[in-house]
Backbone as CSV, one residue per row, in Angstrom:
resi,resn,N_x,N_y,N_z,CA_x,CA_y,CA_z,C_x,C_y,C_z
1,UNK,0.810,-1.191,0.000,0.000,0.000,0.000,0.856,1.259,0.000
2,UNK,2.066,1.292,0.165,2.608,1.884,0.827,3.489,2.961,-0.718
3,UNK,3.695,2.181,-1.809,3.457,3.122,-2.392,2.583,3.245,-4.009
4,UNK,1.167,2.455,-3.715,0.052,2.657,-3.997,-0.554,4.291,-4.161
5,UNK,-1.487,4.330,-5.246,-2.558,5.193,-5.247,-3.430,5.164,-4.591
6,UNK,-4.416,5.462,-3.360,-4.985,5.192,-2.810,-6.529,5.284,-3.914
7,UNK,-6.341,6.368,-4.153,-8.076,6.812,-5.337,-7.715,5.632,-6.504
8,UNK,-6.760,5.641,-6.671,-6.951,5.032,-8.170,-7.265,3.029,-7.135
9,UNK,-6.436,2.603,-6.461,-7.011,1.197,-5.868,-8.460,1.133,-5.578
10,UNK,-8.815,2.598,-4.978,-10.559,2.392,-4.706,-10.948,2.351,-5.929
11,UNK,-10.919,2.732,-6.754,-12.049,2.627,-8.332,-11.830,1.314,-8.626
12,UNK,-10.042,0.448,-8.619,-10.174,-0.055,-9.435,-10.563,-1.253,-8.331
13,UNK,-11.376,-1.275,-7.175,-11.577,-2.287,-6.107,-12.698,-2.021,-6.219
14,UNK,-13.659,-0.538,-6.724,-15.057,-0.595,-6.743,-15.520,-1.876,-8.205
15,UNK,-14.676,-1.104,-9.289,-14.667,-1.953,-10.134,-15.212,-3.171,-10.312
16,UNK,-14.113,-3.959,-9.609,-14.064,-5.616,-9.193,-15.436,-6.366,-8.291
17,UNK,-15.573,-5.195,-7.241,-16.396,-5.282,-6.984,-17.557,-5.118,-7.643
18,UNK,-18.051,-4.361,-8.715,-19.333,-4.695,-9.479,-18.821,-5.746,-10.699
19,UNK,-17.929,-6.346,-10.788,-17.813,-7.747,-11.768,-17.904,-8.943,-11.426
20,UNK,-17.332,-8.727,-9.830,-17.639,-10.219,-9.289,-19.407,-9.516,-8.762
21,UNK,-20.237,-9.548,-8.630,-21.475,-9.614,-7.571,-21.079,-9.193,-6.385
22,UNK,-20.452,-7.894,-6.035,-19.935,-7.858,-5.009,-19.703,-9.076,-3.607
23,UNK,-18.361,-9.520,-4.735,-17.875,-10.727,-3.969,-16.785,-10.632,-3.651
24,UNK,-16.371,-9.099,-4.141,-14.744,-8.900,-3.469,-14.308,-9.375,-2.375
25,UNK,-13.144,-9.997,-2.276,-12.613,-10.017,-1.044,-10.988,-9.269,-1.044
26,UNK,-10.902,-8.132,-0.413,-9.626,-7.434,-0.809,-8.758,-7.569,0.355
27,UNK,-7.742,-8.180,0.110,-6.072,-8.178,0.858,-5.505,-7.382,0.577
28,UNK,-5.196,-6.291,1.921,-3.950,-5.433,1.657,-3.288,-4.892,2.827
29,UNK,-1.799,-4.741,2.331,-0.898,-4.290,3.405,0.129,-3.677,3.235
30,UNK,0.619,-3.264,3.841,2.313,-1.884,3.740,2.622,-2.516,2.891
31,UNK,2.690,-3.801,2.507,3.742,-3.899,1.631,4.942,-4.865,2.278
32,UNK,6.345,-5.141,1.487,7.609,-5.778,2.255,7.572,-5.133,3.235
33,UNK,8.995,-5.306,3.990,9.653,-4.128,4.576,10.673,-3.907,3.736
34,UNK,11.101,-2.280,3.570,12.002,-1.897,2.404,13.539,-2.370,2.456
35,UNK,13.875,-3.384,1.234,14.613,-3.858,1.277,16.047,-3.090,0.751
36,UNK,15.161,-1.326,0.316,16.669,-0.699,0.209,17.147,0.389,1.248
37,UNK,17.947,0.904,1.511,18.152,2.086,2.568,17.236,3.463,1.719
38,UNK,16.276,4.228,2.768,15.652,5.157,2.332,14.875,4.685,0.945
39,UNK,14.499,3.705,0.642,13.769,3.550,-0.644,12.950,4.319,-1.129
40,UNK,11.951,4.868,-0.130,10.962,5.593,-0.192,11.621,6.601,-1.333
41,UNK,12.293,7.170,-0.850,13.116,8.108,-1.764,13.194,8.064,-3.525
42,UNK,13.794,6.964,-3.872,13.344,6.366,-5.133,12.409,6.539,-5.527
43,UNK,11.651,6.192,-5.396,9.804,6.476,-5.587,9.046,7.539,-5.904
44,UNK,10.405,8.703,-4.755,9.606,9.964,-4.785,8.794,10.406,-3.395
45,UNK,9.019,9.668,-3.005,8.025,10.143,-1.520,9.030,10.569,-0.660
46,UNK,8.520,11.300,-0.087,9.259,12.544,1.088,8.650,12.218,2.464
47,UNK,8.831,12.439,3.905,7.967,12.275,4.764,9.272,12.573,5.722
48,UNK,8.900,14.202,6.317,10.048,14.695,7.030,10.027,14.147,8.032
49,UNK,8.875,13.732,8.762,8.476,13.122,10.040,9.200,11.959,11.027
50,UNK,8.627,10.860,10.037,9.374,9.613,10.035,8.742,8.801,8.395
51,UNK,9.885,8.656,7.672,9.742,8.224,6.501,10.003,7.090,6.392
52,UNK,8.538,6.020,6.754,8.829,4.642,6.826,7.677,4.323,6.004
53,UNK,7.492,2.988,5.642,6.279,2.101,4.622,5.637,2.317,5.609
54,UNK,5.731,2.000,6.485,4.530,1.646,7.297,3.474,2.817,7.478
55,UNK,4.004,3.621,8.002,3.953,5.296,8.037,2.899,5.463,7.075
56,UNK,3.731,5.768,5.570,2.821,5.954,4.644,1.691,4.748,4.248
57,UNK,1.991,3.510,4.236,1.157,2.955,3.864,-0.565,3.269,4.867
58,UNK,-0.247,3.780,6.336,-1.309,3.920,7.182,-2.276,5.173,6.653
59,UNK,-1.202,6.609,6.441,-2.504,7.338,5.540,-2.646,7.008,3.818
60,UNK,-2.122,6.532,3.171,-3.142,5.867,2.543,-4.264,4.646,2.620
61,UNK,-3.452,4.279,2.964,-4.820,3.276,3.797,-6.216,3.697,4.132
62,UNK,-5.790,5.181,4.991,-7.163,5.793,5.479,-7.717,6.450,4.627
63,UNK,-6.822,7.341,3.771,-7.746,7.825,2.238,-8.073,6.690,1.510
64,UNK,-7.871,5.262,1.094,-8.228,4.172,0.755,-9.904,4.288,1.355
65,UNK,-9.861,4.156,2.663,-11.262,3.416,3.303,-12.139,4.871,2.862
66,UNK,-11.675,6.401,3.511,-12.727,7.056,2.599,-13.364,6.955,1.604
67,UNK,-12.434,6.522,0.523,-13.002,6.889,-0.785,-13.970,5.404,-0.729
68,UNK,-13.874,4.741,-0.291,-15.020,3.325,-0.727,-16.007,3.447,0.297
69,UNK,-15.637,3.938,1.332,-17.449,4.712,1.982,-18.327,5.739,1.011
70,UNK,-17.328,6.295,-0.080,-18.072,7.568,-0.493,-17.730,8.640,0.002
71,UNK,-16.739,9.060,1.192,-17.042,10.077,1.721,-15.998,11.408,0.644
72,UNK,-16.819,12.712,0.265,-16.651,13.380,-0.125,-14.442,14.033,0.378
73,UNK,-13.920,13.672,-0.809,-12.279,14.055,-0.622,-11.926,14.976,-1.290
74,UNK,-12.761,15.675,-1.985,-12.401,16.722,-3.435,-14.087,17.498,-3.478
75,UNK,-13.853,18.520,-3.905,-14.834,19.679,-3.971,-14.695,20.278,-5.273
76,UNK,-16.016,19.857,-6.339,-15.642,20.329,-8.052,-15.494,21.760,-7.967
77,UNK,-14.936,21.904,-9.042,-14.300,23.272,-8.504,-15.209,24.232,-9.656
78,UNK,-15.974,24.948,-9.218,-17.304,25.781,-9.753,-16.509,26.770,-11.099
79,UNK,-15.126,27.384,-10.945,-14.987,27.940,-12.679,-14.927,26.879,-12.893
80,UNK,-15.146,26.146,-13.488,-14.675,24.702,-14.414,-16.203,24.210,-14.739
81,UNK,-17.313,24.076,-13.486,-18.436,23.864,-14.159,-19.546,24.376,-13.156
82,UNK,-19.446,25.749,-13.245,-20.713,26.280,-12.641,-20.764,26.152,-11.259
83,UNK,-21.776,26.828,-10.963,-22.873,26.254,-9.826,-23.296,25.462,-10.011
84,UNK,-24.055,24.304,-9.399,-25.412,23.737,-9.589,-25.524,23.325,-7.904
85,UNK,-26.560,22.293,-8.135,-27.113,22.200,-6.656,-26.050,21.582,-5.785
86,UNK,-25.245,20.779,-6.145,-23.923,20.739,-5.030,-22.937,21.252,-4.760
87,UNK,-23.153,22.437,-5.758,-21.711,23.292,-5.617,-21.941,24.590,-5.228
88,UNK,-20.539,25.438,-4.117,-21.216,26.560,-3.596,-21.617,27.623,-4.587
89,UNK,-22.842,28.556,-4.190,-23.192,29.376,-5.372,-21.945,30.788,-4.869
């Protein structure tokens, strides 16, 4: 998970889920443990904090479980398409 898309795994887990009959059964986890020094780095990921898989794999993880509840992570952005009834006037 750890260096996963979190939005793009939910679509493509909603996906699966409407092909099987929602019969998904989804396994997931950090990942190895990184088998290079600072790997993360490679990748591209930064994390001044403490820059471990585990670390990151936990908030994605949690933007993971948002997005397959539904819960609202992004707000359309009104120049681009208006007002309408869910967007602020």
């Amino acid at each position: 998970m750890c260096y996963e898309n979190p939005l793009y795994l939910a679509e493509e887990a909603a996906a699966l889920d409407l092909f099987s009959d929602q019969r998904l059964a989804l396994g997931i986890s950090r990942g190895s443990p990184e088998p290079a020094l600072r790997g993360w780095e490679a990748f591209g990921y930064e994390d001044h904090t403490e820059p471990k898989a585990a670390n990151m794999a936990r908030e994605k993880f949690d933007r993971f479980l948002r997005a397959i509840r539904g819960e609202e992570l992004a707000s359309a952005d009104p120049q681009q398409f208006g007002p309408g009834p869910d967007l602020p006037k």
